[in-house]
Structures are given as C-alpha cells and as structure tokens.
N, C-alpha and C positions, 0 to 999 in steps of 0.2 A: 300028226301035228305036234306032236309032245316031243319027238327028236328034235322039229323042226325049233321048236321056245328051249328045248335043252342047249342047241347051237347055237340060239343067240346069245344065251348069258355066256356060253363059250367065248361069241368073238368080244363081249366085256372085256373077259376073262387074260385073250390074249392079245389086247389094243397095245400092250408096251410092247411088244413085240415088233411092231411096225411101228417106222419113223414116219410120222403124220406132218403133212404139212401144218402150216403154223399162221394161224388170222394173223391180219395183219402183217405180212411177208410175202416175198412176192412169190407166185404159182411155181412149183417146179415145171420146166419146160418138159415135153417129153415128144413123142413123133410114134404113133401108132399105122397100124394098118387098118383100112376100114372093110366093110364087107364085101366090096367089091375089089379087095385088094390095090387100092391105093394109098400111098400114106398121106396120114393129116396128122399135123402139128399144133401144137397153141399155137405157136409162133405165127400161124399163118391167119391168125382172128387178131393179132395186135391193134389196141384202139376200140376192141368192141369190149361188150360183157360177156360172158361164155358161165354155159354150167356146165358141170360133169354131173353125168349120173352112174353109178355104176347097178348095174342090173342083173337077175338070174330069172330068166322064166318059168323054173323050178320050184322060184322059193313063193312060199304064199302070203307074204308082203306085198314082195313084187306084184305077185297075179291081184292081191286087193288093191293097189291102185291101178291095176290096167282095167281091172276086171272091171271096175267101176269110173272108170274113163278119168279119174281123178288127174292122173302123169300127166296123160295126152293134154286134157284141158290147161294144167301148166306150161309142158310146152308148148302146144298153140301161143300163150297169153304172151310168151315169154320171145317166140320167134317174131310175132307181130310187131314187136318196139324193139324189133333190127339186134335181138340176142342169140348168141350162137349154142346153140343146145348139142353134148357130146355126149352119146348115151355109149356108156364101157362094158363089156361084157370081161371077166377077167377068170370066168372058171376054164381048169387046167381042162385038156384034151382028155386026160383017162379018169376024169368024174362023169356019174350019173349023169348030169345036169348041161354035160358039152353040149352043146350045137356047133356045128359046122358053119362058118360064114353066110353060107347061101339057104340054111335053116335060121339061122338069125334072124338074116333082112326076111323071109317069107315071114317068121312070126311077127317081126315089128309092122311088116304092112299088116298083116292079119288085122295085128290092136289098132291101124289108126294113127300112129306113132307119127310126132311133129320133129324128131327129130333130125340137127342140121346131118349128122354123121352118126354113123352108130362102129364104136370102135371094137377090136378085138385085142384083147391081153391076154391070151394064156400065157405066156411066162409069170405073169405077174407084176412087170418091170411098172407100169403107170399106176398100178394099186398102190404098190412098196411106198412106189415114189410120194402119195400123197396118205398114207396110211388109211386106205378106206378097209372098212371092216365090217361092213354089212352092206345087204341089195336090201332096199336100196341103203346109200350113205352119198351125201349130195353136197358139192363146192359150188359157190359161187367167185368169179372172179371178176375184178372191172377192167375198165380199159386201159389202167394202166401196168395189169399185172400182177393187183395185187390182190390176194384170197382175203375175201370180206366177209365169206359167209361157210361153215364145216358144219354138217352134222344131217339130223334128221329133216325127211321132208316135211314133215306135221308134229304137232304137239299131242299126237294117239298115239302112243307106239305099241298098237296092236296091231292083229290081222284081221278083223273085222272090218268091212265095208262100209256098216253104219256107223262109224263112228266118225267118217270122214268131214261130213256136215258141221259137226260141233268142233271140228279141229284148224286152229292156226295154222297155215299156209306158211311154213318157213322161210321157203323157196320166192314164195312170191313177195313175201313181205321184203324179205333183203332185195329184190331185183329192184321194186318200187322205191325204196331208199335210196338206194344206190343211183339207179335212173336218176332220179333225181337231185341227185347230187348233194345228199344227205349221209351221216354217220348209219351205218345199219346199227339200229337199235339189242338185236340178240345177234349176234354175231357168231356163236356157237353152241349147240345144241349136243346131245348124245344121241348118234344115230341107233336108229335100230333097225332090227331085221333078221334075214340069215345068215351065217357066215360065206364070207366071198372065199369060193372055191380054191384057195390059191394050189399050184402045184406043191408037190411035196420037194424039200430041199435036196439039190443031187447029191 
C-alpha cells in the first residue's frame, strides 16, 4: 500500500507533464478501440453527456469503489438519464497491471459494471490527450462538447471503503447540474489515486 500512496503523490508530481484538458473547452475528440475490438469515438455520443473514467483494477482506489459497488451505483444513476458512461483502461501492455481485452470485460462483468463501452489505450494516446493521471481521474462532458467537469470522483481521496458514505459524489453532482441545465458548481477537483500506467516513451 505504501508504493501504492508513494505513486500517487508521484502522479501530483508529474501532472505538468501531460497536457490536461481544459474545463470549459471543448473535449478532445479521440476514437479508441473497445474490448471487443470495435472502435468508439466521442463523436459518435454527440448531443448526449458522456463520462470518462479511467480505470486500473490493480490499483486500490479503483478496487474501493468497485469493491464497494460505489462506481457501479454512479454508473447505473448516470446511464439511467440517457448518459453515456466510457470507462478507459490505459495501462501499457508490459506493466504488472495489463489485462488483455477479454480479461478486462470478464472483470468488468465480474464487478457489475454499468458501463456504456469499456475502452482500451495502451499507447496512451486518450490519457495524453485529456491529461488523466490517476485510476480513477473522471471527465465529464455535456452535450455540447464541452468538459464541464475534471478531477476526482469524491471528496475522500483515500482508499478506505468507509469513508465513501461521508463523501461528495463529484461525479454525480456535475451530471445533476448539468442535466439540468445548470452552471456545475465545482467544476474541478484534484484527482487522486494511482498513477495511470502509461507506456514508457520510445
């Protein structure tokens, strides 16, 4: 666990590194492959809301909101009022942490998992693009395009499971805003977490 909190103040550490999208601007497009090897794009949710999550089953972030059905309950909340939820996987092929496409989707059924597509990035090209730097680290975008919401899912940025109960729903709060056709109130947060596995540069 103690590598695991040393890696996060790492991806603090190294957030200027990556060109982060920008609240208030419109989404980098990008066109991924999903685990059943089809490609999905933003492009192809134009007019709705869409989240990105980016995920590592690895990290023990991740596993305390699956582990405690926290994510799932978001997505459920989040696909029921017609939102398109893209959950990223972006670690490189030769880390620990890889799964293979078709270990992906068996662990996403596994958890329960509401989401619309579950994408794959090891190159890292959809991380770069929106500068995500921790599993989790979570965008919202609305229907027009535009990133209204960056950062963490909750207001704990711990890995404890109980602390989920006393925590601000980030995630849900900007979707309800927005839905509604509202200014989101916190519009950006510091995600936390583990650092996203990216490949090492060639």
């Amino acid at each position: 666990m103690k590598q695991w909190i040393t890696a996060t103040l790492l991806a603090t550490a190294t957030a200027s590194a990556l060109a982060a999208a920008t609240v208030g601007q419109s989404a980098p497009a990008f066109t991924a492959t999903d685990v059943t090897g089809k490609p999905v794009s933003l492009s192809d949710f134009k007019g709705k809301h869409v989240v990105l999550e980016w995920v590592n089953p690895g990290c023990p972030y991740v596993q305390k909101h699956y582990g405690a059905g926290n994510m799932q309950a978001t997505q459920q909340g989040a696909v029921a009022q017609g939102v398109v939820w893209l959950t990223i996987n972006t670690t490189a092929r030769d880390h620990g942490d890889y799964k293979p496409p078709a270990e992906m989707a068996a662990w996403m059924k596994a958890q329960k998992a509401a989401a619309t597509a579950t994408l794959m990035d090891v190159e890292g090209t959809v991380g770069r693009a929106y500068g995500a730097r921790t599993t989790p680290h979570m965008y919202v975008i609305n229907p027009a395009g535009t990133l209204v919401y960056a950062g963490a899912i909750d207001s704990k940025p711990s890995a404890n499971p109980a602390d989920i109960p006393g925590a601000t729903n980030h995630v849900k709060q900007a979707l309800a805003e927005s839905l509604a056709g509202k200014p989101v109130t916190v519009a950006s947060t510091r995600a936390y977490g583990c650092t996203v596995k990216y490949p090492s540069p060639a």
